[in-house]
N, C-alpha and C positions, 0 to 999 in steps of 0.2 A: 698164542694167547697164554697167558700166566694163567697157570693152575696149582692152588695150595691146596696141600691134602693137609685136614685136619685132624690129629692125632689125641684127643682128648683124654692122655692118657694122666694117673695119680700124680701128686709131686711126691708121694711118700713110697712110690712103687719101689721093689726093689729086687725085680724078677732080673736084670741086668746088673750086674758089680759094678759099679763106678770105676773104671780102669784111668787114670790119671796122666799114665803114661804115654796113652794113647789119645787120651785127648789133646796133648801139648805136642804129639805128631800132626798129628791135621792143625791144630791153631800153626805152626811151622808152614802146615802146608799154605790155609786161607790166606797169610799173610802173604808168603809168595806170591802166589794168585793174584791178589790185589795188587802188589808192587810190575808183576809183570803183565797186567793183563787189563787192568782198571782203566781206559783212557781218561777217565776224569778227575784222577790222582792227584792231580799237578794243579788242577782247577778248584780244588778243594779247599777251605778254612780249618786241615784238621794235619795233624804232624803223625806219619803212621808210626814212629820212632817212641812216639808217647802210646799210642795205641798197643804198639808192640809190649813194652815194657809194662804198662801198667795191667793188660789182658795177662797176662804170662804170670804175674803174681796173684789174680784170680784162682786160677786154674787149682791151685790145691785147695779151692777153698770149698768144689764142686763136688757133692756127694752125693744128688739126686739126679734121675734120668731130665726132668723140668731144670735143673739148675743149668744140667748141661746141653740141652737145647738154646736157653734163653742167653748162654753165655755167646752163641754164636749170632746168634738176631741183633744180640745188642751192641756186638763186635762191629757189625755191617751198618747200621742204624747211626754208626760213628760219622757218616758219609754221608746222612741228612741226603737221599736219594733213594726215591720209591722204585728205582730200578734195580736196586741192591738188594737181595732178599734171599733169605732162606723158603727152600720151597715147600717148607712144614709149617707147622703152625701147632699150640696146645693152647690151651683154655688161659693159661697169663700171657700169651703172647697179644702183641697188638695188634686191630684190625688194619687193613691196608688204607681204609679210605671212609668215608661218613658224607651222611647227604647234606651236610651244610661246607662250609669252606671261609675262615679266617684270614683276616691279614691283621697284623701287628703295626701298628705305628704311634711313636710318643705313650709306649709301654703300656697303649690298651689294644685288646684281640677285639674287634669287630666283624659280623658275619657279612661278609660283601656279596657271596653267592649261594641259593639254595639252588637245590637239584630239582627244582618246579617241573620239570615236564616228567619224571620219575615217579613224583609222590602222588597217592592216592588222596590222605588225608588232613593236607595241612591248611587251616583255616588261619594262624596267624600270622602276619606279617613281620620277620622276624629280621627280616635286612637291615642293615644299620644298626641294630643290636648289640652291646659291648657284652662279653663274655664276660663273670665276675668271678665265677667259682663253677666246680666240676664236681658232683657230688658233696657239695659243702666245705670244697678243699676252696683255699685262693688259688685261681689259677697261675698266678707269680710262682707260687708255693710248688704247685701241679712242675711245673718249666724246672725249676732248679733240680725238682727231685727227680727231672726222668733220668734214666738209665746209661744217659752216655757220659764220659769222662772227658774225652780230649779238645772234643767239639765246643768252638767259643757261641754260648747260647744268648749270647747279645749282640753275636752278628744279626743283622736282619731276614736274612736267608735263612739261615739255620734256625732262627727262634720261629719265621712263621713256620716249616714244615714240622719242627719239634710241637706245636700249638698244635697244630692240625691232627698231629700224631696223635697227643692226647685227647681230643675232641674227640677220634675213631674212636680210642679207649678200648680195654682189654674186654676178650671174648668174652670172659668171667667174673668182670663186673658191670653195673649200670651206669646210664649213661644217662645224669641228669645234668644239666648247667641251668645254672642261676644265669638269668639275661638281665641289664638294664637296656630295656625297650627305648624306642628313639623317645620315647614320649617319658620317660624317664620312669617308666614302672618298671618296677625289681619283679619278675615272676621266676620259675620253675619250672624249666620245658624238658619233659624225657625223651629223648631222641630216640629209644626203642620202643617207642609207642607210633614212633611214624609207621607208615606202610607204605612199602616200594612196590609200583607195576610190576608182573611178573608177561612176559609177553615168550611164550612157545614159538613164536613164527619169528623166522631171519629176518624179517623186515615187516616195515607196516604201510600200505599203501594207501592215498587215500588224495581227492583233490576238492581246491576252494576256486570258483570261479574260473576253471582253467588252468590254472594252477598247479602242476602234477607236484604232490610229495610223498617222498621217499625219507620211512624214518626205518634205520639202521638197528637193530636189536641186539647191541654188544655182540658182535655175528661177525667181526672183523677176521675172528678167528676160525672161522665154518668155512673149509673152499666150497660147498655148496651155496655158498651164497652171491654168486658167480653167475650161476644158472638162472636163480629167481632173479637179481636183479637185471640179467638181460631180459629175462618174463615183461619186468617193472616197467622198463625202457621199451619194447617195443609197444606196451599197450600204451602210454603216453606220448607219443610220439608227435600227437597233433596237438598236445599243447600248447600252448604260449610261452610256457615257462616250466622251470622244475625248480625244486627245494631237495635238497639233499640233508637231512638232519641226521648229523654226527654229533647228539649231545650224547647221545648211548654207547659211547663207545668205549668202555673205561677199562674194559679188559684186554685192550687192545688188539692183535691181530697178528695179518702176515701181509709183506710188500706182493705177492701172487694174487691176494683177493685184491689188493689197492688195484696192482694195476688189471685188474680184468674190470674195476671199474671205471676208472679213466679211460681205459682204450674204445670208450664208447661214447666219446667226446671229440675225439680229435682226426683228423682226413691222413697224418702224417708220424712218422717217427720222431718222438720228439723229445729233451730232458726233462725231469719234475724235481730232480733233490740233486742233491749234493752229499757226496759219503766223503769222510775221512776215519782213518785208521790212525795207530804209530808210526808216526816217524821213522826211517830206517840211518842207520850210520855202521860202517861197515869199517872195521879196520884204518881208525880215528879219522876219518875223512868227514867231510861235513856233513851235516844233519839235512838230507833230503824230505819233504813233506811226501803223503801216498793220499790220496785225494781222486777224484772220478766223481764225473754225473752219471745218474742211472737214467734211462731210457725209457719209455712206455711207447708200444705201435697202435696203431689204430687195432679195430675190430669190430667185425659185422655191422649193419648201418649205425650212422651214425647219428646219434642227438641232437641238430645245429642249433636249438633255440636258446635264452639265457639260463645260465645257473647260478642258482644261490647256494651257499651251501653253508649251514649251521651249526658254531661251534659254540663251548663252553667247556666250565672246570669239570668236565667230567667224559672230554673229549683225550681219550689217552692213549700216547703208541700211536699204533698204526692209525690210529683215529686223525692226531695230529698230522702223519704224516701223508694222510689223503688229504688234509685241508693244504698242506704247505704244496703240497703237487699240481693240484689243482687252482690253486693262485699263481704256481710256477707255468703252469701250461695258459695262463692269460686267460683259463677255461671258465671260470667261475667269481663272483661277488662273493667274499669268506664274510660273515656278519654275526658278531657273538662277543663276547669278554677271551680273558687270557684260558688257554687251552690247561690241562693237568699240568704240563712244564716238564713231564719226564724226562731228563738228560739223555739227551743220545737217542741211539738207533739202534741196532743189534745188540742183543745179550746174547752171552752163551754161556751154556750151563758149565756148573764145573761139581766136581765130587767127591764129598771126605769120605774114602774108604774106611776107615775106623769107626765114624761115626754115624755112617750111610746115611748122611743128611746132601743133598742138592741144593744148590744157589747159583742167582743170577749177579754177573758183571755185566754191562756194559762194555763193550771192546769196541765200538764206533760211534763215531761223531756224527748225526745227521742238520743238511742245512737246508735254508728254501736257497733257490737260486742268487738270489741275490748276494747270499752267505751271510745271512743272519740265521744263526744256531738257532734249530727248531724249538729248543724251550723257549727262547727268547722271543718268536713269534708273537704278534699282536694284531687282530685283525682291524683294516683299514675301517672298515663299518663296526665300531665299536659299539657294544649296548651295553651299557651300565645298569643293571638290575636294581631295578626300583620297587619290585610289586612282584607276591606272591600271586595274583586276584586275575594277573594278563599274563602274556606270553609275548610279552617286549619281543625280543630276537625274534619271533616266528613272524610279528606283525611288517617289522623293519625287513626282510627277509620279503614279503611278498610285496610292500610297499617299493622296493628296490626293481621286484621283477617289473611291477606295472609300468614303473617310470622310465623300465628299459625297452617295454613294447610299446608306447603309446604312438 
């Protein structure tokens, strides 16, 4: 699970000397890194040649310990990839994520998804809402000015996670957007006025009509949660059905807890995903692919009845990649909207000694079986979020189970 430590320290501090020299060793270094180490390099809208050059003339311009933070965040942020990150964070850095979720098309940002089963407090309906302005900025205005250089911000890709980016908005300013609502009112929604569930316990258990569900509390990253949900599964066992809700998964996890949860599905050894790595070419010979399905065994009885299992934009990492296992293992109904989309599978940390800052690359490529790249996942039981006021997905989710016991 991704862990940022946040360092809230002055922009004006100046307990540390600005060493210049040494920061244009690590940018040497990151840049490396990335070239050899990035798999999604080559998949990318961004030329690291421009990046190289244009970051490199920066560098003497940095005289605060913030300036020389932000120069690395916003180095990485080049890659328009939530998997790419410095594992710091200060008060002008940007947040990673926000409880609503925009897409851009024909040059307006519309909110297509809230984080509904999260929020405590939200009484308006704010789905299908255009975004007009962000603290009284034009958000057109917001886009041009954020902080990357090389990266084209009227790709489509690029400009909705660059949008979304700004929507998170920095730790150390406020987060008001001007909405025109479907119904055509211009209001004023602060989005740090909402309130998110805080939930202590790995999981939340709880059933409707027979019905066993299983809701996930961003826990992907707990191996005790391994133990409770074998607890989960053997006291449901004489249901009809189970619901598996992975919208809380946003912090992602580790493939150890995934599979201690699948293996509590299946009678057999069986594949769930699909790994690739780099390419290997050895002493100019041809470019061999390196590619492998990963495995899940069964374990302790097993669950035979139907699964549903519940995604959305806030299903991230390992989150996705129990959803894509478990439609890979034929195991389960996936029934939700499109997943976080984070690129890939494996990160590994890497570390600027000069700087004693930590970041994540991505160095593998994960797929569902079929070999469609886990961002690109869509689940068959689609639900298009319509209404703040119901719990669409959860309802589609048990209407699926009944139709599968009748």
């Amino acid at each position: 699970m991704t862990l940022i430590l946040l360092n809230f320290s002055c922009a004006n501090s100046q307990e540390n000397k600005i060493d210049q020299n040494k920061i244009e060793e690590d940018f040497e270094q990151i840049i490396s890194d990335i070239k050899n180490n990035y798999i999604y390099l080559n998949d990318k809208k961004v030329d690291i040649d421009c990046i190289y050059s244009n970051y490199k003339q920066k560098i003497k311009l940095i005289d605060s310990e913030d300036q020389r933070l932000l120069f690395f965040e916003y180095l990485l942020d080049e890659f328009y990839d939530s998997h790419v990150m410095l594992m710091r964070a200060i008060r002008p850095s940007y947040r990673l994520d926000s409880p609503i979720f925009t897409v851009t098309n024909n040059g307006k940002a519309k909110i297509k998804n809230v984080w509904q089963t999260q929020i405590e407090n939200i009484d308006l309906n704010i789905i299908g809402s255009e975004v007009l302005k962000i603290n009284g900025i034009d958000l057109i205005t917001k886009i041009e000015k954020f902080p990357t250089i090389c990266n084209d911000k009227n790709d489509f890709e690029t400009r909705n996670w660059i949008t979304n980016k700004i929507i998170a908005g920095k730790y150390n300013e406020p987060r008001v957007l001007t909405l025109k609502l479907s119904n055509g009112k211009i209001i004023d929604f602060d989005l740090d006025k909402i309130k998110l569930k805080k939930k202590s316990s790995l999981l939340t258990l709880s059933t409707i009509n027979n019905i066993g569900i299983i809701r996930l509390n961003n826990s992907l990253g707990q191996n005790a949660l391994i133990e409770k949900f074998d607890s989960a599964i053997d006291r449901l066992q004489n249901t009809k059905g189970l619901i598996i809700d992975l919208r809380n998964t946003t912090g992602g996890g580790n493939s150890y807890v995934a599979r201690g949860i699948m293996s509590r599905f299946i009678n057999e050894s069986m594949p769930y995903q699909l790994h690739q790595i780099f390419d290997e070419s050895w002493d100019n010979q041809p470019i061999i692919k390196r590619s492998w399905a990963e495995h899940v065994s069964p374990r302790n009885k097993q669950y035979k009845n139907p699964v549903v299992v519940l995604v959305g934009k806030w299903t991230g990492s390992m989150g996705e990649g129990l959803a894509i296992g478990f439609d890979g293992l034929g195991r389960a109904e996936i029934v939700g909207t499109e997943m976080k989309r984070l690129a890939g599978g494996s990160t590994n940390n890497f570390h600027l000694k000069n700087e004693n800052l930590d970041y994540k690359l991505t160095t593998e490529k994960l797929f569902h079986l079929n070999g469609t790249p886990r961002e690109k996942y869509i689940p068959e039981n689609y639900v298009s979020q319509s209404s703040t006021e119901k719990d669409e997905t959860l309802e589609k989710g048990i209407e699926l189970i009944n139709k599968m016991t009748e």
